[in-house]
Each structure stands twice: as structure tokens, then as C-alpha cells.
DOGULO-763748 format. One record per residue (C-alpha): residue in three letters; x, y, z. Coordinates in pm, whole numbers, plus 50000, padded with zeros to 5 digits. Layout:
<sites>
ALAXYZ ...
</sites>
This chain:
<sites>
UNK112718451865797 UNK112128423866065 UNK108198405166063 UNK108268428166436 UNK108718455466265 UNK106328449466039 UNK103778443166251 UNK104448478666370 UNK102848494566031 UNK099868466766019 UNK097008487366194 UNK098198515665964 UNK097438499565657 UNK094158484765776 UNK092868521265882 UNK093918542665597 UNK091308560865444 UNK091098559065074 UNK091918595965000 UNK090528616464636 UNK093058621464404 UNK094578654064450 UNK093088668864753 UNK093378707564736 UNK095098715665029 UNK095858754265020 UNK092718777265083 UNK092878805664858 UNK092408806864491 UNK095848798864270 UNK097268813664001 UNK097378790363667 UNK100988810163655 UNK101828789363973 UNK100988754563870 UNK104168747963745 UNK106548718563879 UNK109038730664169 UNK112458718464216 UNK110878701864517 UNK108528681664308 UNK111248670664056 UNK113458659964351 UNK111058638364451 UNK109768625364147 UNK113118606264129 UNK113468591464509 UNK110138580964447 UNK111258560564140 UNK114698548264274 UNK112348538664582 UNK109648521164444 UNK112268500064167 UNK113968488164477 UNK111868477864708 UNK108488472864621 UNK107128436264573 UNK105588443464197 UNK108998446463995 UNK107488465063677 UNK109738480063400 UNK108888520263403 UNK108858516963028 UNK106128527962720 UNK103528500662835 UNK103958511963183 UNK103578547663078 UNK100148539262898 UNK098938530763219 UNK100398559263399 UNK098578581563168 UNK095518570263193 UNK095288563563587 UNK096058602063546 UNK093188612463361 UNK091028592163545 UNK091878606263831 UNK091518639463699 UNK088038634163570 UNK086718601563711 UNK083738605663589 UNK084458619263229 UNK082278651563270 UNK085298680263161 UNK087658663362877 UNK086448660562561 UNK087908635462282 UNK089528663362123 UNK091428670062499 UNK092178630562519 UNK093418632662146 UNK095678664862207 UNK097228649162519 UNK097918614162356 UNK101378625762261 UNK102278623062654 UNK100678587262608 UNK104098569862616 UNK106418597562771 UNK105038595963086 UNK108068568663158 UNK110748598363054 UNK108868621863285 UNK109328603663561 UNK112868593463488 UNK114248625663403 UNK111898644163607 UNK110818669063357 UNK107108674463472 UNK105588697563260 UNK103168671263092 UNK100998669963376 UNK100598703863460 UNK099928711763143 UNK097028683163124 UNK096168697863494 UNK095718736163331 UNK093658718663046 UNK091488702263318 UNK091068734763518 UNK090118754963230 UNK087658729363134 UNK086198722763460 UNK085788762763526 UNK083748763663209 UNK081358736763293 UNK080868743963648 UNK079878783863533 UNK077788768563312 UNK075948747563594 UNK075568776963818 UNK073568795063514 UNK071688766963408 UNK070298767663768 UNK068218799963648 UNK066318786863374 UNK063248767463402 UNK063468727863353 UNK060818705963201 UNK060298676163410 UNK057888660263152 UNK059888654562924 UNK061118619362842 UNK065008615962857 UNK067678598663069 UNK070728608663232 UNK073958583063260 UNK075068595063596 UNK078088567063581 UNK080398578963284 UNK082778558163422 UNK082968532663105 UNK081638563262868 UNK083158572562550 UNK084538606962618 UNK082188637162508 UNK082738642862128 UNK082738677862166 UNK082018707862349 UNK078598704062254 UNK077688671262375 UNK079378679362684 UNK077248708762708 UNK074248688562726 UNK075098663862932 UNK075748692263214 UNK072798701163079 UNK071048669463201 UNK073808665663506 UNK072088699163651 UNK068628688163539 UNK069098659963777 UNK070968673064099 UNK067418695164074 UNK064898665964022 UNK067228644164294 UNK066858670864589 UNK062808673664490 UNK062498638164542 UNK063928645764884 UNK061488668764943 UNK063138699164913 UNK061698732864780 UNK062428751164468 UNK064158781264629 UNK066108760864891 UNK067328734964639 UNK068858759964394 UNK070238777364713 UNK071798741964786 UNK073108736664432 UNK073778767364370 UNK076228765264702 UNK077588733964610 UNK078888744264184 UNK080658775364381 UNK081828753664663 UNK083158728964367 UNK084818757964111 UNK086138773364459 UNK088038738464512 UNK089238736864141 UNK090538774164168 UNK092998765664517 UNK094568728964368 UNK097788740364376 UNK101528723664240 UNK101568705864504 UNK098248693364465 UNK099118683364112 UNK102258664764166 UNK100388643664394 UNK097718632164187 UNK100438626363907 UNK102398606564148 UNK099348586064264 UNK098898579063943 UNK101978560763907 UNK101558540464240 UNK098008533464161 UNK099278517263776 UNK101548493063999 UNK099058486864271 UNK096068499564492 UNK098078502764804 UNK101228519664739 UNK100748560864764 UNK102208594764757 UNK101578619665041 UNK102628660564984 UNK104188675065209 UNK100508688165361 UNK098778657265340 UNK101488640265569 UNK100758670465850 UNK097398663565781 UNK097538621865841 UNK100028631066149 UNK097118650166295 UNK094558624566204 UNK096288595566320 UNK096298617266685 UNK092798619266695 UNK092208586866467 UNK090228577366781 UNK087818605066815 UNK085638609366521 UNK082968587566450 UNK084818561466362 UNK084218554665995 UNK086728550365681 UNK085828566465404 UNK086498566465054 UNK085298590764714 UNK083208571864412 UNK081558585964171 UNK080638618864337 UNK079108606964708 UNK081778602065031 UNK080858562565082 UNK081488546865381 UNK084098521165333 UNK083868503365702 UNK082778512666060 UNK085438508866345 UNK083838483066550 UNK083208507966908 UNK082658537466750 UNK080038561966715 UNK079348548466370 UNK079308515566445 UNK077738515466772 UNK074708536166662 UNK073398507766429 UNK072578529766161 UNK075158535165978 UNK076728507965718 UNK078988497165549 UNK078098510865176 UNK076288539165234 UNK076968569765111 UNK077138604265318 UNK075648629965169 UNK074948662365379 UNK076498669665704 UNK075358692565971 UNK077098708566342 UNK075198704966613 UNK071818694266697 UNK070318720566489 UNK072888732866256 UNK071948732165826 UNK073168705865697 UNK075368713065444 UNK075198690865107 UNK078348672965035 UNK077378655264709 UNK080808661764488 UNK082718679364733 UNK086168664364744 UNK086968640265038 UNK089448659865237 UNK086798682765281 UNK084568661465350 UNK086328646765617 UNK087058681165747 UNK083588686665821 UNK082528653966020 UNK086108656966223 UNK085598678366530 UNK085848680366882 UNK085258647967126 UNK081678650667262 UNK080178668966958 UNK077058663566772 UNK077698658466403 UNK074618647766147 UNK074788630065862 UNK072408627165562 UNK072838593565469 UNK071538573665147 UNK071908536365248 UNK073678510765060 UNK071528497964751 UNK069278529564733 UNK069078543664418 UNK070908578864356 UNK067898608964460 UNK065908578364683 UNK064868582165060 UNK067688597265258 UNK068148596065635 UNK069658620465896 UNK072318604366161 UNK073078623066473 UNK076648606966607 UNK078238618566917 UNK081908626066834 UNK083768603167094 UNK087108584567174 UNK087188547067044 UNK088238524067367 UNK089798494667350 UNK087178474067571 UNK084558487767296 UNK086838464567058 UNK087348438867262 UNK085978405967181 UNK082948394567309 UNK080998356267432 UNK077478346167328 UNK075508312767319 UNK073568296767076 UNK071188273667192 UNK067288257267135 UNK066998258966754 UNK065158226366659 UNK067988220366370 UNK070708222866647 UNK069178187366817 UNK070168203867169 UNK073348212467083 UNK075038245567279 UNK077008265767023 UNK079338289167194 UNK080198323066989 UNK083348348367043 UNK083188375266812 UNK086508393666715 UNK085868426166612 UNK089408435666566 UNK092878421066631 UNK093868445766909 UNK097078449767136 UNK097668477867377 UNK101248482267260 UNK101558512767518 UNK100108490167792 UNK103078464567707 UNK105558486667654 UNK105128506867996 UNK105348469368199 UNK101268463668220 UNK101318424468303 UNK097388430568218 UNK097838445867932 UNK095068441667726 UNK095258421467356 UNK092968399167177 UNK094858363467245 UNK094448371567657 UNK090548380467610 UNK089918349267398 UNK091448329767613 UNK089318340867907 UNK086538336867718 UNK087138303367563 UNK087758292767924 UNK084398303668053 UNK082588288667753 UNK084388251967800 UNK083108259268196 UNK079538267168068 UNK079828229467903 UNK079188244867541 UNK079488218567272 UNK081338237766990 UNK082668273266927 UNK082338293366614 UNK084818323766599 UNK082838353966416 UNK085528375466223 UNK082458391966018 UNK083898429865889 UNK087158424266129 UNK089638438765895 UNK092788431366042 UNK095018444366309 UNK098248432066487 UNK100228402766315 UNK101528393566661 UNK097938386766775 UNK096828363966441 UNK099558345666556 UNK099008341966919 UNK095608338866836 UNK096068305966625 UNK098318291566904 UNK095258288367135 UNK093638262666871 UNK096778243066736 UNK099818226766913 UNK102498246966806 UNK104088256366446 UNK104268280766142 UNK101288307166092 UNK101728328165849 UNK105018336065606 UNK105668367865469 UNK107958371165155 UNK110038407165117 UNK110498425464787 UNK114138412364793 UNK112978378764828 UNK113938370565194 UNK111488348365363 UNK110548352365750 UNK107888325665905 UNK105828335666220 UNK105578308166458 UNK103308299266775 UNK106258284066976 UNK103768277867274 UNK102558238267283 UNK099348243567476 UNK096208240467339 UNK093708265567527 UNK090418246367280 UNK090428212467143 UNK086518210367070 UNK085098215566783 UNK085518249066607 UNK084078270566285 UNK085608301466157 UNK082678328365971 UNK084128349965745 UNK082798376765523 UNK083628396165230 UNK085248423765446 UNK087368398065627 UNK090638410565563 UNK094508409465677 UNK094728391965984 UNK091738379965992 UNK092778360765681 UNK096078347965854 UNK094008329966131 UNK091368315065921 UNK093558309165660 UNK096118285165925 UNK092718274666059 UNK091998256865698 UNK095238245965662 UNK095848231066025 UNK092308209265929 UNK091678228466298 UNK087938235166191 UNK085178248265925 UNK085328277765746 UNK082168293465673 UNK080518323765511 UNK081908347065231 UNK085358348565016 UNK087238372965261 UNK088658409865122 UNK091788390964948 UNK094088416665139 UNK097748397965161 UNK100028426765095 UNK102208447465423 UNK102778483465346 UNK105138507165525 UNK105468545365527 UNK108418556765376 UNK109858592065475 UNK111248609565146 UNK113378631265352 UNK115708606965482 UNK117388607565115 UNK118328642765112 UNK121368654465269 UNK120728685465450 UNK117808692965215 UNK115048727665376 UNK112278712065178 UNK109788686965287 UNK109598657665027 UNK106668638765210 UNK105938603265220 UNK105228571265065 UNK103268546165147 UNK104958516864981 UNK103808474164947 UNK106908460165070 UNK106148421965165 UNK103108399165089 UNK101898372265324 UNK101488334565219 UNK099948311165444 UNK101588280365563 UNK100328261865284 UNK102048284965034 UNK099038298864899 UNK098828336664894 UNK096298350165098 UNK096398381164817 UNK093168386064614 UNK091188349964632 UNK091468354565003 UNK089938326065182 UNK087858305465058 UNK085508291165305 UNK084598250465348 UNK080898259065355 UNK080088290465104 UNK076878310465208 UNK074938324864840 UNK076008359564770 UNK074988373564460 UNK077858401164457 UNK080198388464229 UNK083808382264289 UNK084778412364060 UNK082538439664267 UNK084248433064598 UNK087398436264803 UNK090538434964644 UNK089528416264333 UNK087458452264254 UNK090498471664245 UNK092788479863925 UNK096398470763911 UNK095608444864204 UNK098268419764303 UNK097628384264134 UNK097158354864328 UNK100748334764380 UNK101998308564558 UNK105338295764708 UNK106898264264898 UNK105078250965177 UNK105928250765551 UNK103908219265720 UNK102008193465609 UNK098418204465543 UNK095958186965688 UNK092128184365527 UNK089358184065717 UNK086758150965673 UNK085888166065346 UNK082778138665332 UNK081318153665654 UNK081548191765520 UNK079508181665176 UNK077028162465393 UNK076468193765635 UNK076908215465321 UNK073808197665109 UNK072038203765456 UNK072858239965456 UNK072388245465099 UNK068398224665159 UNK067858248065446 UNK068028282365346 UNK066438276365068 UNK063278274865271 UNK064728297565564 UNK063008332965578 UNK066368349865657 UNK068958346865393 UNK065748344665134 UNK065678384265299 UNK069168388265222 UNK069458370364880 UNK066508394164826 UNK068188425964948 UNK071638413364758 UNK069418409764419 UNK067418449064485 UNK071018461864580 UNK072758450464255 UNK070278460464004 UNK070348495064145 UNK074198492964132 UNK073928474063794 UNK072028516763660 UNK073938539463485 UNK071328563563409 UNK067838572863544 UNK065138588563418 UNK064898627263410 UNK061208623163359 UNK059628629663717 UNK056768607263688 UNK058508582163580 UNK061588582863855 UNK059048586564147 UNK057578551164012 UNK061328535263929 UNK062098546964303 UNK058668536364474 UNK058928498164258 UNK062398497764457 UNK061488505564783 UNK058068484264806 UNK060178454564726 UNK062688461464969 UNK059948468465224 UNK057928440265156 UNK060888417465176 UNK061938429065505 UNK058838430865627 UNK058598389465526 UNK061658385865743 UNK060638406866026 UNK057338386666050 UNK059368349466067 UNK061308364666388 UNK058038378766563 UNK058828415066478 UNK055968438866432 UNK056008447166014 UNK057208483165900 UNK054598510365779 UNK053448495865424 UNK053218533865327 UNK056048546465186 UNK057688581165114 UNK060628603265145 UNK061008604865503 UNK063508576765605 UNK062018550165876 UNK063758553066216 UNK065838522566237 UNK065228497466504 UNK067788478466734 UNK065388445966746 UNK065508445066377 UNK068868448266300 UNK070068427866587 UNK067528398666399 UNK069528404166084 UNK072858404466218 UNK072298370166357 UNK071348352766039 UNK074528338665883 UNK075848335666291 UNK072488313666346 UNK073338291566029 UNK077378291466126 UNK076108277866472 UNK073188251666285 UNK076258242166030 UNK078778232466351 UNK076048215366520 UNK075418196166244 UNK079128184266227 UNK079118174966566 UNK076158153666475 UNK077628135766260 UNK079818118566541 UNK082938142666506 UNK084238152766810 UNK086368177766717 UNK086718191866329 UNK090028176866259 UNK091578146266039 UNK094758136966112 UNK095388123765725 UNK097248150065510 UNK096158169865213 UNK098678157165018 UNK102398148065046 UNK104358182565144 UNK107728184065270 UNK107298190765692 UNK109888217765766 
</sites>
């Protein structure tokens, strides 16, 4: 496959939704006589395998130590959360523990359906014990804890231990909707809903259904992007990629029970409400203006997802519990317009910075990139206006140098990628001409993308701010930005995301076969930047680092199991280094300032809150108690926005606290937003300062061979 080709699939893997394991795709309750392994199944089992030892970039042995981790990436996707197997299930099924190599080879699949009948019997039980659990009366005085995270818990000894921790599972679900102020009759009606809605779901996974997770579970034990689609699940991403653009614009993925929103599609309902985030977690949805919202908490994600999709124009409502708020805290309800994404609502957009005392009079110019866009149908039908990112930058780097700005920072905050062709292009407005990016195949052939136009649209001085959700193409351009010495990177370690995927249609290797196969999503190529460094889990790392107290393990790729490693391979250019003196001068200034500046003490604040409620695995089942864990949490938070909100002139939030969510307000997250852009903009004017005219040194890195 040529780098154009490539490109072709790039948006794809930047938009894919992470999907549950094993979405139940049939709607009516299956026999356990039926979940048995087709003919269908086994024929795929093996093109799957031939595939995947040809051409995918991880070249792993499908032997016994692969098998161990086939067989537990199966459980756990099974039961994540390690509420239905017992140690005496785990201990029963160990004998598949290093067969699960043989079952794929010979595709003899009975070893995961029968774990899959195991699971189904067991989660039947516990869920019919749930629903009569809900009639008995609970003691909220009591002092006791629930571990709502089992994800690192021993499995439950025995039935009875697993008993009780349903026990305590149902115990809170009851005291987590009275904290939302819910009453007695109407919260067992909601949970009460939501067990049968859950057994319902177990009852219709059908073979289908199970082959998939078992398949996932060997892509997932090579790495997190290669996947298996059934035969359904391909109609279904078909349709969804049709109306991709109408929704409300939000990836989503499943963790531990709540539908979290992964990332907002910059000019969509989502994202252009302001309310919704990156992080949070969804967990009622409603029709309408006035329709009940339905609780969602442990429904599967297809399902999910089935109830927010809907018709363009549509109201849909979601209950929301924001990012860093403790599991049963202060929920808020969303109403989103379903509505078409645009291109112009992507499209990148011109600010200036200017009259900060730190700046000394400076003008800061900003373009943010929310995306790396191309009409492709526009080009392809003859459009000479077509619309991409590299022609709108342009433009606006034009009017900026008219408007006499003295620097330019590029914000690529939570862009996660887009067209190759436009990274490239992109780069070729700030460098002469040369190699971008390379990208390395899994049979080792090596294609360089080039910007093969000499002019230079920008000579001044430029920064580059990055975040953690950075990702993809957004890594190519600040990563040839480093590398070129073309300006300062500043902000977060970005998403680590340097691997190209491609779907793969499973039909194409059967010879007049009836049966749909389906597809898989495979990691065929990895990029390297022009330096040789992979741009695959480190990312890039920026010149200038702004604090974040999430660690390195907790975020973007280097969060995910079976991840690619870091690599590296030879070099394309000379690297040149920017005036490394003059970044740890402006970087001591940067690292003085905030200590003392009111807006990243607000976020260092909100990062610290956020990770020791994400640092919990249990809570207290005690009411008394939880109300006071819960109302410690929020004055905190309140107080500490209310300390930034005062610094910026904003009028402080209600000290009074309770269950009702606050309405959010545009001034106030507009004034956070602009924090780390304020201190890119302070950071670049301080480099100008310094007597640099433009962010470059012509002296090289180091000695590399120029190709």
C-alpha cells in the first residue's frame, strides 16, 4: 500500500470509537444450545491468523506465551470488572491457559464458548440476585466499604464472597442515585430497569457475539489498535460512518461500567456546547426536551450509542458526571441538538494576544488547528477552492504577518489527527523544503513524505502547544517542527499515537464463499519522524513542559496494554536544535511564573482533586460518611475555581453546594481555555526578547548523514 493510500484510512483510525468487547448484536434472547462456533467463525479464525502473521508491524510468535495473554485479554474482557468468575471458574478454565495458540491455529473453538456459557450462567445468577436484593431493606448506617474498581482484585474466592460483594454492588447503585436526589420508589424502578436491561443483554450475545470478543482478544494481546468486526458490527460501522457527521459529535469508549467520553469533534454539538469534556462520563440519556431519561450506568456501549444516535435536528439529553467527580457525586443534564459537523466548524481559526505586562508589548498571533481537514470530495470533483487546512493557514498566516504580529504560536490542543497529506503540506509553509514524516511497512519497505515546495509562507518566530491528546498528525508536524529547529514546542507529552491502521475485508480470501467473514482493522505501518525517532508512545516531547500531575502511565497510548514500544530507525536530514540556552532561560522564567500565576495553580489544583478521586477504589457505603467524602471534594474544587475566577474578574460561584449541578458559563470556561495559550504566547514573547528573531539555529544536533 502506497503513503497515498494510506492517507486514505488516516481519519478512520483517528475517529474510531473504542467499542465493548462483544457487543450483543441480535435482539432476542439466545439459546445456550446456539452458542456454539459456526463453520463461518472457524473460517475466519484462520484468515485472521494468516492475516495478521503477514502483515502486521508486531511480528509475535502465536505460541504458549502468546496464548497466556490471549487468555487472559479474554477473561478480562468477559468480566472486566471481576464481578461473575470466581477462582474456582479461573482455576477450571486454566487448562485452556496455553491452548489458546492451537485454537486459533487449528480453529477448533470450543474453549471459548465454553468459558462464554460459564460466564452467562454466572452472570444470570448474579444479576437475579441484584434484582431481589432490590426488595429488602438496606442499612445505610452501617460502616463498610465497597471496591467499585475490581480491576486489580483477586478474583472472588467463592460463591459466597461474590455474593456479598453484589451484595454491597447493589447497596451502592441505591445509596449513588440517593445522593442524586432520587426517591426510594423511582430509584429501585431505575435499578430495577437497568439489572433486567443488563440480564436481557447477557441472554441475546449470540456466536457471533462470542467469536468476536475471542478474536479481540487476540488483536488486543498484540496491540490496542488492531480489531475484529462480525459480520453485524461492520453493517453497523458502514451506517455510522454515513452519519459519522450527525450525532453529537463525541467518541466514546466503555470503562469500568460508565460510557466515558473519549474526545469531542471539534464543531460539533458536543464540543460546541462547552459543557461537555473530555473525561466525563455519560450516564443517563433522554429523547426530547422532556423525555425520562433513561440510566445507562452498565449498559453495554453499542447500546449506548444507539440511544444518543438519532435523527439530525433532535434533542438528545445527557446526564453527565464530569471528569474527576467521584462515582454517585453531582451530575448534570446536557441538552445537544443532533446536527451535521461542517467543515468551516473545523476549520482553523486567527486570534491575537496582546497587552500582558510579561509580553513587554509584544503581539502574539494564534491559529488554532482543530483538526487536519481536506475536502477530498471537493478535490476530487475539480473544486480549485477546495477547502483543506494548509490553504486556510496560509490565509491566515498571511493576514497575521499584515496585522504586523511579532510571533505565531500554532495551538494543536485535543487535535487528534487527520489527513497525512495536510501534516505535510502543513510543515511546508514553515520550512524550505524536505522530508516530513517516514512511515515504515510491516514488510519493512520505507516511504518518506516530502514538502517538495521551496517557499516559505512564515519565517518569524513560531511555537507549537501541544497537549496530552495531541495525536497522529498533529505529532508529524510538531514532531518535524522540533526536528527542523523551526520553533518551540510547548505544553504536554502528546497521545504517543505513531501507528497507520487499515481495514481489511475478510471476504476477499474466499473464493465464491455466501458467508460474510467481516473485517479487520489491522496496524500495518508506523510513522518515524525525520529524525528517526518514533513518534509511537513517548510522542513528543515538548522544549518547554507545562506541570501535569497525570502521570505518563494514565494517559494516551502509554495507558494502553500490549502498546507498541518506542523505536527508532536511520535518519533522513540533519537535525537541527534550537538555541537550547535561550529555551532554559525562558523555561526558568516559565517555571518562576506560574508558580505565582492564579491559573495553572487552578489547574495543578483541579489535576491533584481529579487524581485522588481516580486514585479510589472503594467508597464508603456509610451515608453519612459519603455525603461528607463527596461535599470535602466539591468545596475544594469550588473554592479553587472560585480563586481563579476572582484573578480574571469573574463573579465567584454559589459557595453553597448540593446535588443540583451549576449551569456552566461561557465566560468561565473561555478564561480557562486560555491559560496554557496565554503562557504559550508569554513563553514566545519571551524568546523574542531575548534578541531571537526567529526560533531557529542553523548548527546541527549532531552529525547525521543528509540524504
Amino acid at each position: 500500500m502506497t503513503m497515498r493510500m494510506m492517507a486514505k484510512f488516516l481519519p478512520l483510525l483517528l475517529l474510531w470509537p473504542l467499542v465493548s468487547a462483544g457487543a450483543a448484536t441480535s435482539n432476542h434472547e439466545v439459546s445456550p444450545a446456539d452458542l456454539v462456533p459456526s463453520q463461518t467463525h472457524r473460517q475466519a479464525a484462520v484468515i485472521i491468523t494468516k492475516v495478521i502473521e503477514r502483515h502486521h508491524v508486531r511480528k509475535v510468535p502465536l505460541d504458549d506465551k502468546l496464548s497466556k495473554e490471549i487468555f487472559k485479554q479474554y477473561l478480562e474482557a468477559l468480566d472486566p470488572n471481576r464481578s461473575f468468575f470466581t477462582q474456582e471458574d479461573v482455576r477450571s478454565f486454566s487448562a485452556y491457559e496455553t491452548r489458546m495458540d492451537d485454537v486459533l491455529n487449528t480453529a477448533e473453538l470450543e474453549p471459548p464458548f465454553e468459558i462464554f456459557l460459564t460466564y452467562r450462567k454466572r452472570a444470570e445468577a448474579q444479576v437475579k440476585l441484584a434484582l431481589r436484593l432490590l426488595d429488602q431493606k438496606q442499612d445505610f448506617t452501617v460502616n463498610e466499604d465497597y471496591r467499585f474498581d475490581r480491576t486489580k482484585a483477586p478474583w472472588a474466592a467463592d460463591g459466597k464472597e461474590l455474593d456479598d460483594i453484589w451484595r454491597k454492588r447493589v447497596k451502592n447503585d441505591i445509596l449513588s442515585l440517593r445522593m442524586m436526589g432520587k426517591k426510594e420508589d423511582e430509584l429501585i424502578k431505575t435499578l430495577r430497569k437497568r439489572y433486567e436491561s443488563t440480564l436481557a443483554q447477557v441472554k441475546q450475545f449470540n456466536a457471533d457475539d462470542v467469536f468476536q470478543t475471542f478474536a479481540n482478544a487476540y488483536t488486543m494481546s498484540l496491540e490496542p489498535h488492531t480489531s475484529y468486526m462480525s459480520p453485524q458490527l461492520s453493517e453497523n460501522f458502514d451506517i455510522s460512518m454515513r452519519l459519522s457527521l450527525e450525532g453529537i459529535g463525541a467518541v466514546l469508549r466503555s470503562r469500568n461500567e460508565y460510557t466515558e467520553i473519549m474526545k469531542t469533534v471539534p464543531g460539533g454539538p458536543a464540543d460546541l456546547s462547552g459543557q461537555v469534556h473530555n473525561g466525563d462520563r455519560i450516564i443517563g440519556v433522554g429523547q426530547g426536551n422532556n423525555g425520562e431519561i433513561e440510566n445507562v450506568l452498565g449498559w453495554r456501549l453499542q447500546d449506548v450509542v444507539d440511544k444518543i444516535r438519532g435523527p439530525k435536528g433532535s434533542v438528545v439529553r445527557l446526564e453527565v458526571l464530569p471528569k474527576g467527580a467521584a462515582a454517585g457525586g453531582s451530575a448534570k443534564t446536557i441538552p445537544l441538538i443532533r446536527n451535521e459537523i461542517k467543515l468551516e466548524d473545523q476549520a482553523a481559526k486567527k486570534s491575537i494576544i496582546q497587552g500582558m505586562a510579561e509580553m513587554k508589548g509584544r503581539k502574539i498571533g494564534v491559529i488554532e488547528i482543530p483538526a487536519f481537514y481536506r475536502d477530498f470530495q471537493g478535490q476530487s470533483s475539480g473544486d480549485k477552492n477546495f477547502r483543506s487546512t494548509t490553504r486556510d493557514v496560509r490565509k491566515l498566516l498571511k493576514d497575521l504577518t499584515e496585522e504586523k504580529v511579532d510571533g505565531v504560536v500554532i495551538d494543536l490542543r485535543q487535535n487528534g489527527g487527520g489527513s497525512l497529506t495536510e501534516a505535510t503540506e502543513l510543515t511546508g509553509l514553515f520550512i524550505d523544503k524536505g522530508p516530513v514524516v517516514q512511515v515504515l511497512d510491516s514488510g519493512g519497505k520505507l516511504e518518506v513524505e516530502r514538502d517538495k515546495d521551496p517557499e516559505i509562507v512564515y519565517q518569524g518566530p513560531l511555537a507549537v502547544l501541544v497537549d496530552g491528546e495531541s495525536a497522529s498528525a498533529s505529532e508529524i508536524f510538531a514532531g518535524a517542527i522540533q526536528d527542523y529547529g523551526r520553533g518551540i514546542i510547548i505544553g504536554e507529552p502528546t497521545f504517543g499515537k505513531g501507528t497507520v491502521q487499515t481495514l481489511i475485508d475478510l471476504d476477499r480470501f474466499v473464493r465464491g464463499g455466501d458467508e460474510a467473514l467481516g473485517r479487520l482493522r489491522l496496524t500495518m505501518a508506523q510513522f518515524y519522524r525525520v529524525s528517526g525517532s518514533s513518534t509511537q508512545f513517548k510522542g513528543v516531547v515538548p522544549d518547554v513542559l507545562y506541570p501535569n500531575s497525570e502521570s505518563d502511565k494514565e494517559h494516551g497510548e502509554r495507558s494502553l496494554d500490549n502498546a507498541l514500544p518506542w523505536s527508532s530507525i536511520g535518519p533522513v536530514r540533519k537535525v537541527t536544535e534550537i538555541q537550547r540556552d535561550k529555551v532554559q532561560l525562558i523555561a526558568e522564567r516559565h517555571r518562576s511564573r506560574i508558580n505565582e500565576d492564579p491559573g495553572f495553580r487552578f489547574l495543578n489544583e483541579g489535576y491533584r482533586i481529579a487524581k485522588e478521586v481516580r486514585d479510589r477504589h472503594s467508597m464508603s457505603l456509610q451515608e453519612s460518611k459519603r455525603r461528607e467524602d463527596w461535599r470535602n471534594t466539591e468545596l475544594a474544587r469550588r473554592a479553587s475555581e472560585n480563586r481563579f475566577r476572582g484573578s480574571v474578574g469573574l463573579k465567584p460561584l454559589p459557595e453553597s453546594i448540593d446535588f443540583e449541578a451549576d449551569e456552566d458559563d461561557e465566560e468561565g470556561t473561555k478564561a480557562i481555555s486560555k491559560i496554557q495559550l496565554n503562557e504559550a504566547a508569554r513563553l514566545l514573547a519571551d524568546f523574542i526578547n531575548l534578541g531571537q528573531t526567529s526560533p531557529v539555529s542553523s548548527a546541527p544536533r549532531a552529525a547525521m548523514i543528509d540524504f
